[in-house]
N, C-alpha and C positions, 0 to 999 in steps of 0.2 A: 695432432695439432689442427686447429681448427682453421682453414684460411681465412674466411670472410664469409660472417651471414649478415645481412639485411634486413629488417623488419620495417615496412613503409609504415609510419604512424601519421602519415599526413601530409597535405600540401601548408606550404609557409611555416609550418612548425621546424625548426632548426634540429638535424642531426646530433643525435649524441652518441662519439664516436670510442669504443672502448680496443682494446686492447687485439681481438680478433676479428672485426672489423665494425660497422657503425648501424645502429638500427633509427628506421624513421616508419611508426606508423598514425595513421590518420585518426583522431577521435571519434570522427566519423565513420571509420569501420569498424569500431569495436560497435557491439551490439549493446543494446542500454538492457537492463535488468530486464530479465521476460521476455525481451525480444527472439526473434530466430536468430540462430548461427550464422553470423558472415563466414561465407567459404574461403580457406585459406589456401592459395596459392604460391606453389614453391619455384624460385627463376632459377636454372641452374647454367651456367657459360661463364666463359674464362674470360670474358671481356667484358669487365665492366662496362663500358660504352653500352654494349649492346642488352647487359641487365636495366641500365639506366630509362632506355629507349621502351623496352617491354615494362618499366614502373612507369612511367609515361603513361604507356598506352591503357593500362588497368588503373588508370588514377580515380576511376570514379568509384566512392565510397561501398560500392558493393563487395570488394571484395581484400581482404587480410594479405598482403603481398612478404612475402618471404624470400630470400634473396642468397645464391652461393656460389662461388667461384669454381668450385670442381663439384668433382662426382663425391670424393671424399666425405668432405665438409656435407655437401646435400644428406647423406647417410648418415652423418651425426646429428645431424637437423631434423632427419624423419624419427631418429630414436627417442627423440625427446619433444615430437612437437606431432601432434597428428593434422597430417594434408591431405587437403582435398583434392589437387590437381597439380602436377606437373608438368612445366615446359623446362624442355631441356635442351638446350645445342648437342647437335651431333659430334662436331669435331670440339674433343678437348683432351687435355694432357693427361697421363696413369690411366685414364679410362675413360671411354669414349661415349657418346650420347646412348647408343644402341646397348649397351654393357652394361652400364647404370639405371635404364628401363627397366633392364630385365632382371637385375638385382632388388630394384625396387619393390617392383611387380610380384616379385617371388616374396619380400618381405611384409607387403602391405598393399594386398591385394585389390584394397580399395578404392587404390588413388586411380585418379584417370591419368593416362598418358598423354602430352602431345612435344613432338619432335619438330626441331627447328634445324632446317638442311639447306645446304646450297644443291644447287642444280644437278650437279653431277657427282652424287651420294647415292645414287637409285640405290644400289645392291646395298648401303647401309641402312638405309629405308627400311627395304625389305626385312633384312634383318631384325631390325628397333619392332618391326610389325610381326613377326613370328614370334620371336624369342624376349619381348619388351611388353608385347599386347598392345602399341599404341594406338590411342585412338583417331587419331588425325598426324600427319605432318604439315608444316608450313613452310614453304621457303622461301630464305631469301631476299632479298628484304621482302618483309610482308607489310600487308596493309593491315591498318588499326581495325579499321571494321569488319574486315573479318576474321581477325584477331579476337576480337571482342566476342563475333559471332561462334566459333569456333569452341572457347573458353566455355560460352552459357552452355551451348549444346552438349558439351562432354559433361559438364556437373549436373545437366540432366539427364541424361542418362545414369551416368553415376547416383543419380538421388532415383532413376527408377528402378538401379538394377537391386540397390539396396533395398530400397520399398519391396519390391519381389522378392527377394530372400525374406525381408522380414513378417509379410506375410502368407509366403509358403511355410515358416516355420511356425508364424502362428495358426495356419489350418490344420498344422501336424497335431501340434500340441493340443487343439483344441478336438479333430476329430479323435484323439486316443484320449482325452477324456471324457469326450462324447460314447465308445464304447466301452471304457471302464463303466460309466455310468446305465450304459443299457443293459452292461453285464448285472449290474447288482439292482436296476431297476426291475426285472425279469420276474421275479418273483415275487418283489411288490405291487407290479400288475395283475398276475394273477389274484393274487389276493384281492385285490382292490376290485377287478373284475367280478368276482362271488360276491363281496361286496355291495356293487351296485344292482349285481341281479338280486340280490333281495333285496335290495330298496325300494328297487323298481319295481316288485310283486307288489311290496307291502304298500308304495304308494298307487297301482293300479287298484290295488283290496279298499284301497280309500279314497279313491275317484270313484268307483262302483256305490261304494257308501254314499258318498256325497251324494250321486245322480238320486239312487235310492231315497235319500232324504228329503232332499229338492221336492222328486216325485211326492211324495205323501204328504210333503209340507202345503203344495200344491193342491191335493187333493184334501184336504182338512179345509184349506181355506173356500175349495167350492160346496162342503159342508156346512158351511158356515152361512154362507149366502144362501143354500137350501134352506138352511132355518132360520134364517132372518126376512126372508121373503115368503115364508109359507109352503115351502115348496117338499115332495118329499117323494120318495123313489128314484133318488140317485139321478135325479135331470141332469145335474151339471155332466156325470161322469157319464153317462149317452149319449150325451153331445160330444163329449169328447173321442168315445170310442167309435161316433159316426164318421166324426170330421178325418179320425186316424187312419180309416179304413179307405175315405175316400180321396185321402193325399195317397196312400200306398196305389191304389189305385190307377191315377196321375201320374207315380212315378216321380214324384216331387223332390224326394231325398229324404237323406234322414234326415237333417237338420230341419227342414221346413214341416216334417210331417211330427215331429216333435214340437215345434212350435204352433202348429196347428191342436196338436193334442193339446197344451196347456190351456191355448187362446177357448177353446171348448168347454174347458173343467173351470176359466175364471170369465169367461164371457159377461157373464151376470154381476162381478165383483163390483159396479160403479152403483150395482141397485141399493148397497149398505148406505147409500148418502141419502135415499129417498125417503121421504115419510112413508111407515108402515102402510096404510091404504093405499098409496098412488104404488109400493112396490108391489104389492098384493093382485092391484085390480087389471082385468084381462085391456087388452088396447082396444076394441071396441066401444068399452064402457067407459074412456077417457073422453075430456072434455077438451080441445083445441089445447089451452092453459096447460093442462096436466100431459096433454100428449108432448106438448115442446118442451117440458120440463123431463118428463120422464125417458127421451131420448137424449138427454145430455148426460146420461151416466158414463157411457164408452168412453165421454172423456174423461172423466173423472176415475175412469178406471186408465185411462193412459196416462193419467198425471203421476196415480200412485204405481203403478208397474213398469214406467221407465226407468226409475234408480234402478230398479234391481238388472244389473247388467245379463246375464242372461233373460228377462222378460222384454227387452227392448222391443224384438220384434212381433213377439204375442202381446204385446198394446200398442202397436201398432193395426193388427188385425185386428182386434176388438174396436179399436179405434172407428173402421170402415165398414161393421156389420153392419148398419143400419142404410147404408147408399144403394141407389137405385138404379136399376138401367136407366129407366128414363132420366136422371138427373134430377130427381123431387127427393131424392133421400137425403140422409144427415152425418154427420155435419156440414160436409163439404162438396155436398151434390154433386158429388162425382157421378160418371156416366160411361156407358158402356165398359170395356176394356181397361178403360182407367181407374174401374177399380179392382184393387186386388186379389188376384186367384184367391188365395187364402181366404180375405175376409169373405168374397162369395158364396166359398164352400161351408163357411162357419154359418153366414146366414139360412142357407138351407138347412142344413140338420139342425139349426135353434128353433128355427119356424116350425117344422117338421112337431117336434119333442113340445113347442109354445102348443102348438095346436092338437097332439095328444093330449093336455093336460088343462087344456082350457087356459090356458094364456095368453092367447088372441081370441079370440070367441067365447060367448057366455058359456058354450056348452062345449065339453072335451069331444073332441075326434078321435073315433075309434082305429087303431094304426092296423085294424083289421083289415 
């Protein structure tokens, strides 16, 4: 039989009182659709008064108040109602506060404990704290705020020991599917591993292609400016294989002595825009007119071999073949130091290869 449960449904809202005893709760503590869970709270004491006094003191909407006259009734209460925390008086009739914890505790492991003692209970304390698990006592008349304070702390707890359970057991679940999965992964890396090492051959056999292609793409088009300038005995590519020798030389690196090769093998590329006589004719034999003119190819070879992202920095160097130490060269009169390794060393082996062949001078210099 059930003595008296309680259910606070609110302030000002009138009791509706049935048959084993009368429930009142707060609109305000039920949670609205989607909301979090208000923690429900179970009062357990054989004195009303003193139930009264504790729905008091929890009257602010945080929390679901639940309400029972013995230990009995509390235990027909938890079997049909899941709570979050317990306050219970110690002294009460068939079973006593420390008895009821411990029944609790062993049923519904969940709930937090806290014990409500008079002064001179110690040894029931103790007891309700070994065999009950409580988490706190209070005695006495207590005060509300730390009533209150008392209450939050325990359903925190409560809410972290849970949390901890709940994700220790989801790192279980998840690390034993983690090695289920590496067990049957195991073999699909291998695989996958053979896999990629032929991939990776087949795509290094086709970087090697590519550089390969590049290369004679490159050397087709200083062919080309060979015969569109008149020129013939492989100039462009002795330039290139001077300028290659004397980045190695220097120490330059590979990338620089690479881009020093191409800027060698297309040095000459801006000459395709020239009129056939001014590409043709040596620089002595130029007129002021046709010398200003005919040094504006470099740029015009840095216009067309910048897109090509690997030439950036070989028109760049062709760009500065023509600058001087003194500062009188072209285009940008650059001077000493400020111009570039690269482009310097390009100007020598050009002049060098111009003046074997009669491209600055009427009469070729013998490289004898």
């Amino acid at each position: 039989m059930v003595d008296s449960v309680e259910v606070r449904r609110g302030i000002g809202v009138p009791d509706t009182t049935g048959a084993t005893g009368h429930a009142d709760m707060a609109s305000a503590a039920v949670p609205d659709d989607g909301a979090a869970a208000v923690p429900i709270v179970l009062l357990v004491d054989d004195e009303p008064s003193i139930l009264s006094a504790l729905r008091r003191a929890l009257r602010a909407p945080r929390y679901e108040v639940l309400t029972a006259e013995s230990a009995a009734t509390a235990l027909e209460l938890l079997a049909s109602r899941e709570v979050d925390l317990i306050i219970s008086d110690m002294r009460m009739p068939q079973m006593n506060g420390a008895e009821f914890l411990a029944r609790a505790k062993a049923l519904y492991p969940d709930t937090a404990p806290i014990l409500l003692t008079g002064y001179a209970e110690i040894d029931a304390v103790v007891q309700a704290i070994n065999e009950g698990g409580v988490y706190r006592y209070l005695n006495k008349p207590w005060n509300d705020q730390d009533l209150l304070l008392t209450v939050a702390q325990a359903l925190e707890q409560r809410h972290l020991r849970k949390e901890t359970a709940r994700l220790t057991a989801l790192t279980q679940k998840q690390n034993d599917e983690l090695r289920e999965f590496n067990a049957s992964l195991e073999v699909q890396v291998q695989a996958r591993t053979e896999e990629i090492r032929q991939t990776a051959m087949f795509l290094e056999d086709a970087q090697q292609d590519l550089k390969r292609n590049f290369t004679t793409m490159v050397q087709v088009c200083a062919s080309m400016i060979e015969l569109r300038c008149g020129i013939s005995g492989s100039q462009s590519l002795r330039v290139g294989e001077v300028v290659r020798h004397l980045a190695l030389s220097f120490d330059m690196g590979a990338m620089q002595t690479q881009d020093l090769f191409f800027a060698g093998l297309l040095h000459g590329i801006g000459k395709l825009s020239l009129p056939d006589d001014l590409a043709r004719k040596p620089l002595e034999r130029m007129s002021p007119e046709e010398s200003e003119l005919f040094h504006q190819h470099p740029l015009r070879a840095q216009m067309v071999l910048t897109p090509v992202a690997q030439l950036t920095q070989v028109a760049s160097i062709i760009r500065h073949q023509y600058e001087r130490f003194n500062g009188r060269g072209m285009p940008d009169r650059l001077s000493g130091t400020d111009i570039p390794m690269a482009s310097r060393i390009l100007a020598v082996a050009r002049d060098f290869e111009d003046l074997c062949r009669g491209g600055i001078a009427k009469q070729p210099v013998s490289s004898g």
